[in-house]
Predicted model as a PDB file, atoms N, CA, C, CB and O in Angstrom, pLDDT in the B-factor column:
MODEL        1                                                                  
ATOM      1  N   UNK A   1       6.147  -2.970   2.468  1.00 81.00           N  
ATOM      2  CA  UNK A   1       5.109  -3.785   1.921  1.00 81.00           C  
ATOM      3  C   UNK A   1       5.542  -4.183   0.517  1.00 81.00           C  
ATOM      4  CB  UNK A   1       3.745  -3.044   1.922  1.00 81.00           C  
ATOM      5  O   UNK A   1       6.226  -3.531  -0.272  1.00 81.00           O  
ATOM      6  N   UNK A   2       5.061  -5.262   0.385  1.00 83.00           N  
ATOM      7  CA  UNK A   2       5.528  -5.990  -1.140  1.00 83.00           C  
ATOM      8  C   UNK A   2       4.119  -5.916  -1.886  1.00 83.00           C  
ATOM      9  CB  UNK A   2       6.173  -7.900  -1.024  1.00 83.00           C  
ATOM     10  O   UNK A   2       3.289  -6.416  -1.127  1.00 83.00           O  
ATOM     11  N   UNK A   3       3.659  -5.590  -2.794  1.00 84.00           N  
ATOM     12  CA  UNK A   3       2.567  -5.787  -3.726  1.00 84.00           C  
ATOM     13  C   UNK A   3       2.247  -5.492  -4.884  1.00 84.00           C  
ATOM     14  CB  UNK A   3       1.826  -5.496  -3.405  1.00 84.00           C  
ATOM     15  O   UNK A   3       2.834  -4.522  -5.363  1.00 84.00           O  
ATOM     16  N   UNK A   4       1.388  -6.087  -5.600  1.00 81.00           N  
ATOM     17  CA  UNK A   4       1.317  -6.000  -7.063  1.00 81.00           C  
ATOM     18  C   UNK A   4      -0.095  -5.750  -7.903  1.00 81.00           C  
ATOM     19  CB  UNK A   4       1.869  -7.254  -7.502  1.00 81.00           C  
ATOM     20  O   UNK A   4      -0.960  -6.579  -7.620  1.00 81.00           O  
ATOM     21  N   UNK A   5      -0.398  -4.960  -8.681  1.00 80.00           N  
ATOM     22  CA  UNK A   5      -1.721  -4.715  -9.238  1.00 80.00           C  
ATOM     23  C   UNK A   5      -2.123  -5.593 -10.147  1.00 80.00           C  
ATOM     24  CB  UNK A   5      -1.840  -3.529  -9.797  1.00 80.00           C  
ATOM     25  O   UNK A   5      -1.362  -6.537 -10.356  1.00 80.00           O  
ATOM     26  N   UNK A   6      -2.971  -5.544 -10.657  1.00 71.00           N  
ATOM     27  CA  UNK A   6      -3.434  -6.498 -11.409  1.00 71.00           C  
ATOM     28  C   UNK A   6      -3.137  -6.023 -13.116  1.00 71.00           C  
ATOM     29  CB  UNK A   6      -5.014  -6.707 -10.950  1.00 71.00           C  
ATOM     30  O   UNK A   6      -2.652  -4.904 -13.285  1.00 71.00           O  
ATOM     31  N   UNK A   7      -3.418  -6.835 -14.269  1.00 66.00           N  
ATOM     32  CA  UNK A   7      -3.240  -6.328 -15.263  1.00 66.00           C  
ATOM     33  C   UNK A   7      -1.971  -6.763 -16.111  1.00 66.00           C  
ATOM     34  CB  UNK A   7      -3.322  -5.158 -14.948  1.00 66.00           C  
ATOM     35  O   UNK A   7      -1.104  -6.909 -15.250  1.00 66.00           O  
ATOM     36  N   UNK A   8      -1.601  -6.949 -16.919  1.00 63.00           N  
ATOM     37  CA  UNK A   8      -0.319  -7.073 -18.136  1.00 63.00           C  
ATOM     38  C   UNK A   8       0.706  -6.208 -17.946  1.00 63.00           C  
ATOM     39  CB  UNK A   8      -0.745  -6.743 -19.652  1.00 63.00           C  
ATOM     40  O   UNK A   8       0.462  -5.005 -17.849  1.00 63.00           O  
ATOM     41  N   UNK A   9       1.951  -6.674 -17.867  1.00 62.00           N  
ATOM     42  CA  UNK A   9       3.071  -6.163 -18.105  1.00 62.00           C  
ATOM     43  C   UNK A   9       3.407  -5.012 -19.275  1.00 62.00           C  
ATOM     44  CB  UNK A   9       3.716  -7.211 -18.258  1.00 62.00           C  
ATOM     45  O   UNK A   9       4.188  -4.062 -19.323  1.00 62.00           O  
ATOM     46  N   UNK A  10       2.348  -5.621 -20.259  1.00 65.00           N  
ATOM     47  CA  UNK A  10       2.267  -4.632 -22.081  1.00 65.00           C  
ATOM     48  C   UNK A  10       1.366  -3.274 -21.589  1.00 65.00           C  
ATOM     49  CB  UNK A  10       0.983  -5.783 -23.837  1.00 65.00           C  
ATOM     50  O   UNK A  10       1.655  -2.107 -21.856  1.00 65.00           O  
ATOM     51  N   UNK A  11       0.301  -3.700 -20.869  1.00 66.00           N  
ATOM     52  CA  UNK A  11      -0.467  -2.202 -20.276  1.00 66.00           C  
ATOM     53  C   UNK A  11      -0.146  -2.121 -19.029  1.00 66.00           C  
ATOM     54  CB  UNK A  11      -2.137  -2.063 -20.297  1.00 66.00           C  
ATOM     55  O   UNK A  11      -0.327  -3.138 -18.359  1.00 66.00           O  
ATOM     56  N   UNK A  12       0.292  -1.173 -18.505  1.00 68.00           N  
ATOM     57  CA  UNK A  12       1.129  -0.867 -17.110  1.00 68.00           C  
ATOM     58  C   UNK A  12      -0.217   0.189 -17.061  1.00 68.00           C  
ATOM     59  CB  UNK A  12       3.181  -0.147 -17.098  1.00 68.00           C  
ATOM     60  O   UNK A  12      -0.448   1.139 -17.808  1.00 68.00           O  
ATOM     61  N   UNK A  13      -1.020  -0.325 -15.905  1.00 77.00           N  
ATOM     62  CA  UNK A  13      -1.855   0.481 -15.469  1.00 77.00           C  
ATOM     63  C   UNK A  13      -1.954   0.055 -13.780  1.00 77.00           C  
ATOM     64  CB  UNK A  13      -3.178   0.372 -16.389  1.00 77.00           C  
ATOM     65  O   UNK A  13      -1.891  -1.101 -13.362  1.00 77.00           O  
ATOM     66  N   UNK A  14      -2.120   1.260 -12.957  1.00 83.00           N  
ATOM     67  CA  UNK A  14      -1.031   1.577 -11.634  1.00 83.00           C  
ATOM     68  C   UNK A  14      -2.317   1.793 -10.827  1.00 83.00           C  
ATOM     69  CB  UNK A  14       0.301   3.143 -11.693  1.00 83.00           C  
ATOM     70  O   UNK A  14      -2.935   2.856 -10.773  1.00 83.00           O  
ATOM     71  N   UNK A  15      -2.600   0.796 -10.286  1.00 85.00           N  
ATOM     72  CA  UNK A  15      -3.567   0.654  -9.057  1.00 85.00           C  
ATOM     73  C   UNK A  15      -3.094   1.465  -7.845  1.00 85.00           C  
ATOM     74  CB  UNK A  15      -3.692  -0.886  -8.597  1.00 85.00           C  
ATOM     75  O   UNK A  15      -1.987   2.003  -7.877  1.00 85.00           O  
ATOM     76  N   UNK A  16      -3.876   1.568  -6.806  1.00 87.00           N  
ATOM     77  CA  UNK A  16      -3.234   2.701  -5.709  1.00 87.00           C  
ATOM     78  C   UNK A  16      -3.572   1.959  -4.533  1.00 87.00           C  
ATOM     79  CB  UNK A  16      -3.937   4.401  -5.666  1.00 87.00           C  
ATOM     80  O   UNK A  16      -4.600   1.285  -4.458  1.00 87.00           O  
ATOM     81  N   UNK A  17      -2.814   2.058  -3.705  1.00 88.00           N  
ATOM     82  CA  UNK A  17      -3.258   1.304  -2.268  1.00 88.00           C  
ATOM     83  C   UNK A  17      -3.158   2.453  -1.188  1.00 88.00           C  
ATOM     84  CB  UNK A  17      -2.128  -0.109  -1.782  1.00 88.00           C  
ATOM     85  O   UNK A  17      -2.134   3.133  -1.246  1.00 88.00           O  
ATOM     86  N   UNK A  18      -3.983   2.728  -0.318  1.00 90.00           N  
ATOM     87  CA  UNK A  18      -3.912   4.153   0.767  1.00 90.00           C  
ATOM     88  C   UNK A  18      -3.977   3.437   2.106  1.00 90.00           C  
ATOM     89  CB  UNK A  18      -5.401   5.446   0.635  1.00 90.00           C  
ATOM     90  O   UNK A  18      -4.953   2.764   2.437  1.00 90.00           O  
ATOM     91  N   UNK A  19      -3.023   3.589   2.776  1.00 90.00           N  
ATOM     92  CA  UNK A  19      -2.949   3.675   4.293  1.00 90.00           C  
ATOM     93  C   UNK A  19      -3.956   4.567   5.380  1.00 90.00           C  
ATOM     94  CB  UNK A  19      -1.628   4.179   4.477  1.00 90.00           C  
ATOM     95  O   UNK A  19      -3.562   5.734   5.404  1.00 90.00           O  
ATOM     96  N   UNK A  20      -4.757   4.418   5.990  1.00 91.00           N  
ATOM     97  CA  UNK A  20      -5.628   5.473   6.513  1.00 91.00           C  
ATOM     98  C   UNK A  20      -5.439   5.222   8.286  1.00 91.00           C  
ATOM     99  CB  UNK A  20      -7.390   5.250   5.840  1.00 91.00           C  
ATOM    100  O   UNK A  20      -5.235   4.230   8.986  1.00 91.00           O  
ATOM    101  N   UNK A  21      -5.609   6.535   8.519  1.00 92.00           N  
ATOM    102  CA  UNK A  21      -5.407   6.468  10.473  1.00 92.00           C  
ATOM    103  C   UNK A  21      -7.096   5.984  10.846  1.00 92.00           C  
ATOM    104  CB  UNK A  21      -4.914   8.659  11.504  1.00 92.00           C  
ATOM    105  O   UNK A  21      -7.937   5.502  10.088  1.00 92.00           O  
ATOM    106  N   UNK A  22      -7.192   6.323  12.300  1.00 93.00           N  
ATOM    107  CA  UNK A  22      -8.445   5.998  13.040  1.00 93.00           C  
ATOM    108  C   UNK A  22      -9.293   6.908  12.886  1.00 93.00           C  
ATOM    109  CB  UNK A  22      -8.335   5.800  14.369  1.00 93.00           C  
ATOM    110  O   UNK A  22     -10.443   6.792  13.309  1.00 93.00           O  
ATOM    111  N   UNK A  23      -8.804   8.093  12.173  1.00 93.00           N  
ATOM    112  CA  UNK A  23     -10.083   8.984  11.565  1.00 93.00           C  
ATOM    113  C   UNK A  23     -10.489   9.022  10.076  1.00 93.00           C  
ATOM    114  CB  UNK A  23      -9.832  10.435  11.843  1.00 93.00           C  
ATOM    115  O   UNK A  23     -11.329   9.784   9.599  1.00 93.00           O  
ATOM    116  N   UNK A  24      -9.720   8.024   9.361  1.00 91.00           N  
ATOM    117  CA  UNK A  24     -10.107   7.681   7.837  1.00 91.00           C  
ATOM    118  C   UNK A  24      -9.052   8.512   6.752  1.00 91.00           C  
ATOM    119  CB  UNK A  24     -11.851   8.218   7.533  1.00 91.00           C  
ATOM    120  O   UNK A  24      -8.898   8.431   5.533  1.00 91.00           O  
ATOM    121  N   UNK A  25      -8.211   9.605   8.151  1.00 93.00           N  
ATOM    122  CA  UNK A  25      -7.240  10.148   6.934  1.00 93.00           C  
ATOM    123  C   UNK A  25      -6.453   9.746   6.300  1.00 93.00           C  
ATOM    124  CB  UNK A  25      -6.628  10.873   7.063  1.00 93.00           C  
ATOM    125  O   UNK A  25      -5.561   9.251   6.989  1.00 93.00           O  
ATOM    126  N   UNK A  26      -6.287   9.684   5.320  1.00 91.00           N  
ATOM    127  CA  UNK A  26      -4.989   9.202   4.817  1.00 91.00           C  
ATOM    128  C   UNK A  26      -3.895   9.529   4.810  1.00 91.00           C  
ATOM    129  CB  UNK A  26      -4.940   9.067   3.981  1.00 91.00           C  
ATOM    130  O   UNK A  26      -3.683  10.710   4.533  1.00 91.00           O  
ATOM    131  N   UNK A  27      -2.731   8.633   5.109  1.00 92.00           N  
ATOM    132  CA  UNK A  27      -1.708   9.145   5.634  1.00 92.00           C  
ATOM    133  C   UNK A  27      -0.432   8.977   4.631  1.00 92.00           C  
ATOM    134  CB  UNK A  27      -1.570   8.538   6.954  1.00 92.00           C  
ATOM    135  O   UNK A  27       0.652   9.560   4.630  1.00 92.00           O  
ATOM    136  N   UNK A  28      -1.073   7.754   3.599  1.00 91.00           N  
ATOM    137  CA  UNK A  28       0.018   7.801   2.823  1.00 91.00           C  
ATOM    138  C   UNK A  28      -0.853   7.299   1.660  1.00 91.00           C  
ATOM    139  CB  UNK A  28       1.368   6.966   3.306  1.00 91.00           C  
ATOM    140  O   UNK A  28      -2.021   6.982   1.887  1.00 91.00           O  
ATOM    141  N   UNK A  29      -0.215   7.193   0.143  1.00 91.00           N  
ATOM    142  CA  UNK A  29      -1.024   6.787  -0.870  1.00 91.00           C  
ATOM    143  C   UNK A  29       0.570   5.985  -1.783  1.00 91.00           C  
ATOM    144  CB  UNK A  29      -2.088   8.360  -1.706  1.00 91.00           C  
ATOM    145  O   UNK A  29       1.644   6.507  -2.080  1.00 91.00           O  
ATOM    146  N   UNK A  30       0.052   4.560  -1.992  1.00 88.00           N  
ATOM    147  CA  UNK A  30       1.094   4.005  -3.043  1.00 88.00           C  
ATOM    148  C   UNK A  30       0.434   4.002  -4.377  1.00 88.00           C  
ATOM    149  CB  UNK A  30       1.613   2.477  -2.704  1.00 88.00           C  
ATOM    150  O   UNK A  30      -0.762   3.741  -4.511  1.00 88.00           O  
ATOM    151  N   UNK A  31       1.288   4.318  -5.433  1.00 86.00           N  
ATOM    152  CA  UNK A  31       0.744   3.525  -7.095  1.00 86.00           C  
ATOM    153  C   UNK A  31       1.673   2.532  -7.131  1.00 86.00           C  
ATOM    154  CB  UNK A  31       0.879   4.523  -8.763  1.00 86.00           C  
ATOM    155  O   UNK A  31       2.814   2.641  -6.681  1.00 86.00           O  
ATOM    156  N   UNK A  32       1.216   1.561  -7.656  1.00 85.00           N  
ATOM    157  CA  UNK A  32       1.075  -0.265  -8.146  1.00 85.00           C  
ATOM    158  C   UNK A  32       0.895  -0.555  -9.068  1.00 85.00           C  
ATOM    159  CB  UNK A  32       0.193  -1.122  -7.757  1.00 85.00           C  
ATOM    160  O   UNK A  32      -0.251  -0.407  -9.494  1.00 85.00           O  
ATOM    161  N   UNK A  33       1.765  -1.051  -9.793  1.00 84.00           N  
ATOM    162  CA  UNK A  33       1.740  -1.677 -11.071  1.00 84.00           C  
ATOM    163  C   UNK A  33       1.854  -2.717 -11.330  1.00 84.00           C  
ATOM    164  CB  UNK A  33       2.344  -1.382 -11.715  1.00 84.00           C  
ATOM    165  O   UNK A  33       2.522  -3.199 -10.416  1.00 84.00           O  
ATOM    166  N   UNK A  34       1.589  -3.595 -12.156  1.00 84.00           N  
ATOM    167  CA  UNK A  34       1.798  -4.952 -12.600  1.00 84.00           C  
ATOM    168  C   UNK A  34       2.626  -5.974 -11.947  1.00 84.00           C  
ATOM    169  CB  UNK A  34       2.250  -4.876 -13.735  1.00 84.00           C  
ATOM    170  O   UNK A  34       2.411  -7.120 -11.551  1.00 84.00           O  
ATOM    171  N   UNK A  35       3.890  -5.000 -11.966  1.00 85.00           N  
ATOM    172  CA  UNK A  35       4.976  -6.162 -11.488  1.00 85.00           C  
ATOM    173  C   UNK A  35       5.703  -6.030  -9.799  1.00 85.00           C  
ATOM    174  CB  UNK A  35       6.381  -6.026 -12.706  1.00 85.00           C  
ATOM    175  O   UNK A  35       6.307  -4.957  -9.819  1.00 85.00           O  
ATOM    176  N   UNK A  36       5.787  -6.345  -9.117  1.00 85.00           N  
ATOM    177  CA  UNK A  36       6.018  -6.520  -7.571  1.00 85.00           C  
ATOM    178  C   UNK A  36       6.603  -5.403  -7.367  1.00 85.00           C  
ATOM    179  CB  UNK A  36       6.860  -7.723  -7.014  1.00 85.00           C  
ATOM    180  O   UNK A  36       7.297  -5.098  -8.338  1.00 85.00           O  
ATOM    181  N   UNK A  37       6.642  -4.397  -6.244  1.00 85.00           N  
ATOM    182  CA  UNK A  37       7.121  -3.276  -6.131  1.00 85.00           C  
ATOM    183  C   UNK A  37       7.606  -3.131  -4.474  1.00 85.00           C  
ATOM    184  CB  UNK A  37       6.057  -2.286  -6.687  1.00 85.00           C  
ATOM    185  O   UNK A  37       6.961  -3.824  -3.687  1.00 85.00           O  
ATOM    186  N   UNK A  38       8.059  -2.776  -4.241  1.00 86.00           N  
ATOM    187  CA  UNK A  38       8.265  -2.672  -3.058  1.00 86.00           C  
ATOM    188  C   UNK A  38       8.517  -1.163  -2.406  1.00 86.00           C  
ATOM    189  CB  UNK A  38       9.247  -3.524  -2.905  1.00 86.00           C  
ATOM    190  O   UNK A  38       9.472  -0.417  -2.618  1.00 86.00           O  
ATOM    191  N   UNK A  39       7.293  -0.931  -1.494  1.00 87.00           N  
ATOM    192  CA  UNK A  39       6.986   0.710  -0.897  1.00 87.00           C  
ATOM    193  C   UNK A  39       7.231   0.587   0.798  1.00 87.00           C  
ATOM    194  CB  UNK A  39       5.015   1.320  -1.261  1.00 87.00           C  
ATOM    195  O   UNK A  39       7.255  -0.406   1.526  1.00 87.00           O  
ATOM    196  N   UNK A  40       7.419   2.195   1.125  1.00 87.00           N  
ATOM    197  CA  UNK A  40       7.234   1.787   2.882  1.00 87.00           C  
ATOM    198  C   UNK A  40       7.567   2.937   3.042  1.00 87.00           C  
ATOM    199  CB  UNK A  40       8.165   0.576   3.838  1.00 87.00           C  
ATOM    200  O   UNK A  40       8.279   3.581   2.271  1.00 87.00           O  
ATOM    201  N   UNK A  41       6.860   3.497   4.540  1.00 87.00           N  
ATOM    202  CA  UNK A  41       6.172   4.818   4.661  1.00 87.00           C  
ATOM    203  C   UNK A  41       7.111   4.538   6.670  1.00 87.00           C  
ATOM    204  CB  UNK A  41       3.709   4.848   4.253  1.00 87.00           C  
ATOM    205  O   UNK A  41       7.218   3.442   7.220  1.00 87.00           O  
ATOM    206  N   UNK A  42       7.512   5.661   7.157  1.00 88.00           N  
ATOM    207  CA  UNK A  42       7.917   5.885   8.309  1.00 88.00           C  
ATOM    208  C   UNK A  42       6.397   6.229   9.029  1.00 88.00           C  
ATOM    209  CB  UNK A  42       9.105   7.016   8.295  1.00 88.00           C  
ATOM    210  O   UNK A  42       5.732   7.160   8.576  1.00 88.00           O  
ATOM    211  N   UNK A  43       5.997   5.576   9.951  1.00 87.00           N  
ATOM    212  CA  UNK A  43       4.967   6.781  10.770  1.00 87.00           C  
ATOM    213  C   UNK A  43       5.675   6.987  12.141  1.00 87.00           C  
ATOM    214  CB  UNK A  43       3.133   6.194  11.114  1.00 87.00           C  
ATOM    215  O   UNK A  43       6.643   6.440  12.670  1.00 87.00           O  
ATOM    216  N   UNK A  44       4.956   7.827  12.459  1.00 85.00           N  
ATOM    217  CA  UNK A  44       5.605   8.471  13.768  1.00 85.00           C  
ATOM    218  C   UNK A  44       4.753   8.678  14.852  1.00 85.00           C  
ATOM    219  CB  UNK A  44       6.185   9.785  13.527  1.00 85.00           C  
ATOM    220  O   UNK A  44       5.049   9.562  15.656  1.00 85.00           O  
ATOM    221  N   UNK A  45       3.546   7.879  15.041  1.00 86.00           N  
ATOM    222  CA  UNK A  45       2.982   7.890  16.264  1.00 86.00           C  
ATOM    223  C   UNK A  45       1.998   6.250  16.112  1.00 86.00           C  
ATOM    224  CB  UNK A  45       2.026   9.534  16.496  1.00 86.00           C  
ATOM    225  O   UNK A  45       1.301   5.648  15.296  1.00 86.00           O  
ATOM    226  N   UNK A  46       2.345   6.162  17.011  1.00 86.00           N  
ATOM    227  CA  UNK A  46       0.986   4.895  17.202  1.00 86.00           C  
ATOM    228  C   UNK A  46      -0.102   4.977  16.730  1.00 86.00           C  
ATOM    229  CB  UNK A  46       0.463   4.624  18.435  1.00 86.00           C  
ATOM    230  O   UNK A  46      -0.652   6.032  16.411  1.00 86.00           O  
ATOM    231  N   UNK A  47      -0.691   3.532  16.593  1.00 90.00           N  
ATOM    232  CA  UNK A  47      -2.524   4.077  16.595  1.00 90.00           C  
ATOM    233  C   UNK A  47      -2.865   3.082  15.644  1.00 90.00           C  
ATOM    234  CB  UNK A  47      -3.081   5.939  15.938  1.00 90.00           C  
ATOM    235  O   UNK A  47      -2.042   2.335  15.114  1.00 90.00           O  
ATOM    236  N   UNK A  48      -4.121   3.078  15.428  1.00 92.00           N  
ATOM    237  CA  UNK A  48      -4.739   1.589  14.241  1.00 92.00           C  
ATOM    238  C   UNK A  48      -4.496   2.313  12.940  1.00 92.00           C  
ATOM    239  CB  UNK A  48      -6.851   0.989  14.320  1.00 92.00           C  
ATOM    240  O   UNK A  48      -4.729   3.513  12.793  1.00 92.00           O  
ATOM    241  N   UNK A  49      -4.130   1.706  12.224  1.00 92.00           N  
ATOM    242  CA  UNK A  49      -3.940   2.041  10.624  1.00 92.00           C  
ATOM    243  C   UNK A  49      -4.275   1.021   9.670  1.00 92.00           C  
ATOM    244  CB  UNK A  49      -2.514   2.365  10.277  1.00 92.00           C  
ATOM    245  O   UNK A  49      -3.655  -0.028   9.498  1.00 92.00           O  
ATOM    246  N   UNK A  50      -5.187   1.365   9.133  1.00 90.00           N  
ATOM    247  CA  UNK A  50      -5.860   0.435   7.870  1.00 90.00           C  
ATOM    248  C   UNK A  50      -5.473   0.436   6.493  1.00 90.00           C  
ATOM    249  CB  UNK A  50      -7.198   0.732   7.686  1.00 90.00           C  
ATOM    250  O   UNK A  50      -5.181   1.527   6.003  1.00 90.00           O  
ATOM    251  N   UNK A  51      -5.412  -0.688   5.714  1.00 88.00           N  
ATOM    252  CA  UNK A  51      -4.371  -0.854   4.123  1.00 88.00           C  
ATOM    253  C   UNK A  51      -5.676  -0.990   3.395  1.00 88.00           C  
ATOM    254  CB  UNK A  51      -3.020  -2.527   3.822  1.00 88.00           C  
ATOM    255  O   UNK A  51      -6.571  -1.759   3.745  1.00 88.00           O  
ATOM    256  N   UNK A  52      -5.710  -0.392   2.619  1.00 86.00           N  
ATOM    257  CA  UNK A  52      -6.880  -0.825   1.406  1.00 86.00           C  
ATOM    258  C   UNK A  52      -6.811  -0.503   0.189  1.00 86.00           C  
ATOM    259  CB  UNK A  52      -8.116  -0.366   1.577  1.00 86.00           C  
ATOM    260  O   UNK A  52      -6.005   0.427   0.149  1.00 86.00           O  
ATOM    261  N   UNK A  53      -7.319  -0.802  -1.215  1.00 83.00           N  
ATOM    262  CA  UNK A  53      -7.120  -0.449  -2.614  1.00 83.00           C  
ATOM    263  C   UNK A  53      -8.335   0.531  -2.599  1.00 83.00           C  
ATOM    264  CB  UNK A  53      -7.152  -1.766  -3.781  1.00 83.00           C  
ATOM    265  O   UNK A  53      -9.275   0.219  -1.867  1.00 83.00           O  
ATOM    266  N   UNK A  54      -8.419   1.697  -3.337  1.00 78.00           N  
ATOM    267  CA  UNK A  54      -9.171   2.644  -3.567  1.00 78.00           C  
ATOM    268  C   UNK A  54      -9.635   2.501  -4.825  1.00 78.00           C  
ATOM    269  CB  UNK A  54      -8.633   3.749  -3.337  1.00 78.00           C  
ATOM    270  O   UNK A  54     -10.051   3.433  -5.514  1.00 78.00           O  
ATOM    271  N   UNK A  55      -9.559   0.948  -5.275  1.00 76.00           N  
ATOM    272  CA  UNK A  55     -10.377   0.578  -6.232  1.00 76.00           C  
ATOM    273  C   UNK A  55     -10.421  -1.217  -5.936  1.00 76.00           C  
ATOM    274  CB  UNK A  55      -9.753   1.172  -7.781  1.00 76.00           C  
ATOM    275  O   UNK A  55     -11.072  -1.887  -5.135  1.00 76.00           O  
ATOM    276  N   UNK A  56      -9.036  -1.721  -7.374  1.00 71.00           N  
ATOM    277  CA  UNK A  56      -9.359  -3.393  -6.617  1.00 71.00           C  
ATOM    278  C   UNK A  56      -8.163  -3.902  -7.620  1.00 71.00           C  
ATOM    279  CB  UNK A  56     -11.392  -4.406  -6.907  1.00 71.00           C  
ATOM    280  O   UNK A  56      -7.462  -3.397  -8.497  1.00 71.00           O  
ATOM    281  N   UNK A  57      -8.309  -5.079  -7.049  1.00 74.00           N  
ATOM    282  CA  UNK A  57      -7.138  -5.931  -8.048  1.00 74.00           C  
ATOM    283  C   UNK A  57      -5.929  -5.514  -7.631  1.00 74.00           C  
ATOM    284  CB  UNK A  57      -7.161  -5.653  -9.726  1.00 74.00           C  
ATOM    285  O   UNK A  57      -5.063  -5.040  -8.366  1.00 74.00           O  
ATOM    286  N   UNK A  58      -5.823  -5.736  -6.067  1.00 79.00           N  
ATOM    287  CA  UNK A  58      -4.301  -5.467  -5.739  1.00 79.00           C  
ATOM    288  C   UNK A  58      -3.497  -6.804  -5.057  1.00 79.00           C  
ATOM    289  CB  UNK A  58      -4.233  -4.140  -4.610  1.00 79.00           C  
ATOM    290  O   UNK A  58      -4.292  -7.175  -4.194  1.00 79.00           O  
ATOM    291  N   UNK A  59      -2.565  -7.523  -5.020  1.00 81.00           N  
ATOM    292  CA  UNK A  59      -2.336  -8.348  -4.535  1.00 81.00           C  
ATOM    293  C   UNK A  59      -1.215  -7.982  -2.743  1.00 81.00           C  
ATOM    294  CB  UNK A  59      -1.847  -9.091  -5.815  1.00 81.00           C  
ATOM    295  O   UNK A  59      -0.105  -7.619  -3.132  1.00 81.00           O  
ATOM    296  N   UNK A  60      -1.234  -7.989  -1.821  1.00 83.00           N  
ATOM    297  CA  UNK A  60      -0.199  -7.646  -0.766  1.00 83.00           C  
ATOM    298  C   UNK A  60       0.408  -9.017  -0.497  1.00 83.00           C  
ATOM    299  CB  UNK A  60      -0.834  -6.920   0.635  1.00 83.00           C  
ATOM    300  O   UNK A  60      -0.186 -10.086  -0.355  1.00 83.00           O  
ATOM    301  N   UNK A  61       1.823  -8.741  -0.452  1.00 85.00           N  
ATOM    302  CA  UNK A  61       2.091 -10.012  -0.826  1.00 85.00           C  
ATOM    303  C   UNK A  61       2.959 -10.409   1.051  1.00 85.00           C  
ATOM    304  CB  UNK A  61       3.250 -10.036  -2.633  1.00 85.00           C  
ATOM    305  O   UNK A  61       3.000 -11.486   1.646  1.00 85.00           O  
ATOM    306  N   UNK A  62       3.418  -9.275   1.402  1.00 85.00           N  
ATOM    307  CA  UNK A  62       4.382  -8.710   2.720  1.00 85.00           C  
ATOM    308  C   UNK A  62       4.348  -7.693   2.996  1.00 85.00           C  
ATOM    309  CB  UNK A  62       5.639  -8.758   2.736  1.00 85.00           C  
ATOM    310  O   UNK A  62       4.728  -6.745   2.309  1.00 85.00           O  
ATOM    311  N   UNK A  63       3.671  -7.648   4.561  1.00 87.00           N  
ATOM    312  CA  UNK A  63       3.457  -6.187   5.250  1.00 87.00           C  
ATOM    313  C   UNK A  63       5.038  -6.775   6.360  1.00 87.00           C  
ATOM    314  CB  UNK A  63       1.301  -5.813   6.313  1.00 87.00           C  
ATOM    315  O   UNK A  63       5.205  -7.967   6.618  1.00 87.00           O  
ATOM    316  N   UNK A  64       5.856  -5.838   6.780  1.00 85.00           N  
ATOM    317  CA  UNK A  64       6.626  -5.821   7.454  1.00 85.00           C  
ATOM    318  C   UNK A  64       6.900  -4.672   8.561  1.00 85.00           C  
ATOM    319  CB  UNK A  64       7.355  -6.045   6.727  1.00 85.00           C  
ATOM    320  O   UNK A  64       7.521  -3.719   8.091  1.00 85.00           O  
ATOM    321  N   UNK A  65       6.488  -4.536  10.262  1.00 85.00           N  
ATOM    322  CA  UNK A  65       6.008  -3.561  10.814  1.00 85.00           C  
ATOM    323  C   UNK A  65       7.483  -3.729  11.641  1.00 85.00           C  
ATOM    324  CB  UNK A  65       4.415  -3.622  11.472  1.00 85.00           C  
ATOM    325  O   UNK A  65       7.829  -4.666  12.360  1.00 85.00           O  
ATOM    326  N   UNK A  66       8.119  -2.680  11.342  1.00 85.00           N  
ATOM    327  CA  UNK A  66       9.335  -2.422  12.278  1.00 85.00           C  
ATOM    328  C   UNK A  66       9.225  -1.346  13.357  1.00 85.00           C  
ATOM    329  CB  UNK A  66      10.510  -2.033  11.446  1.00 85.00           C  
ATOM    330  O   UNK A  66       8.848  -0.196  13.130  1.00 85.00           O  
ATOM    331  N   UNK A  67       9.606  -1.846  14.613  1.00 83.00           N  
ATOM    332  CA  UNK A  67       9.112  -0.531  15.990  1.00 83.00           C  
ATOM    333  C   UNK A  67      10.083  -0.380  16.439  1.00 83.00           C  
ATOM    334  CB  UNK A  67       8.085  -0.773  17.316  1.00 83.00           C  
ATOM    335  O   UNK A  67      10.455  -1.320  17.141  1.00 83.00           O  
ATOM    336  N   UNK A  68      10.963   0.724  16.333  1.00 80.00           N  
ATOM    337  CA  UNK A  68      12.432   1.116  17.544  1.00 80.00           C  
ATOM    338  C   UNK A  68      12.163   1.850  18.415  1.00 80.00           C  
ATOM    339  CB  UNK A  68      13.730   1.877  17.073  1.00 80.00           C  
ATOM    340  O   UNK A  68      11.913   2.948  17.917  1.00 80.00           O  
ATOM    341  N   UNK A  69      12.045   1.870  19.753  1.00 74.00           N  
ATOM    342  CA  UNK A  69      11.801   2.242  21.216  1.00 74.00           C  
ATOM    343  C   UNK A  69      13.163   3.339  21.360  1.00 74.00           C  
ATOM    344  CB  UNK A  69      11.831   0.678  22.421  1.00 74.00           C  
ATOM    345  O   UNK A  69      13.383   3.914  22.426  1.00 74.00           O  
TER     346      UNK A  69                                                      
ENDMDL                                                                          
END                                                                             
């Protein structure tokens, strides 16, 4: 995933984005800062998984879902 928080380059303050399964757990947690970052998490089983900011002011710029059989 490609994304970026909101805010000035001069104050680097690091927004968080959390991945959650079909029971709301979270499975992974990113910090986000200002300037474009690029994160990515292996999972290892199927299933619906939801992206959200655990606050706000996040931009996603590229989700990229790779599956090897």
């Amino acid at each position: 995933m490609v994304a970026s928080g909101g805010g000035s380059t001069t104050d680097v303050v690091f927004r968080y984005i959390q991945m959650v399964d079909e029971n709301k757990k979270a499975v992974c947690e990113y910090a986000i800062g200002p300037e474009q970052a690029i994160v990515s998490n292996e999972i290892t089983e199927g299933g619906t998984y939801r992206i959200g900011s655990k606050g706000s002011n996040i931009d996603v710029y590229y989700i990229i879902i790779e599956y090897y059989a």
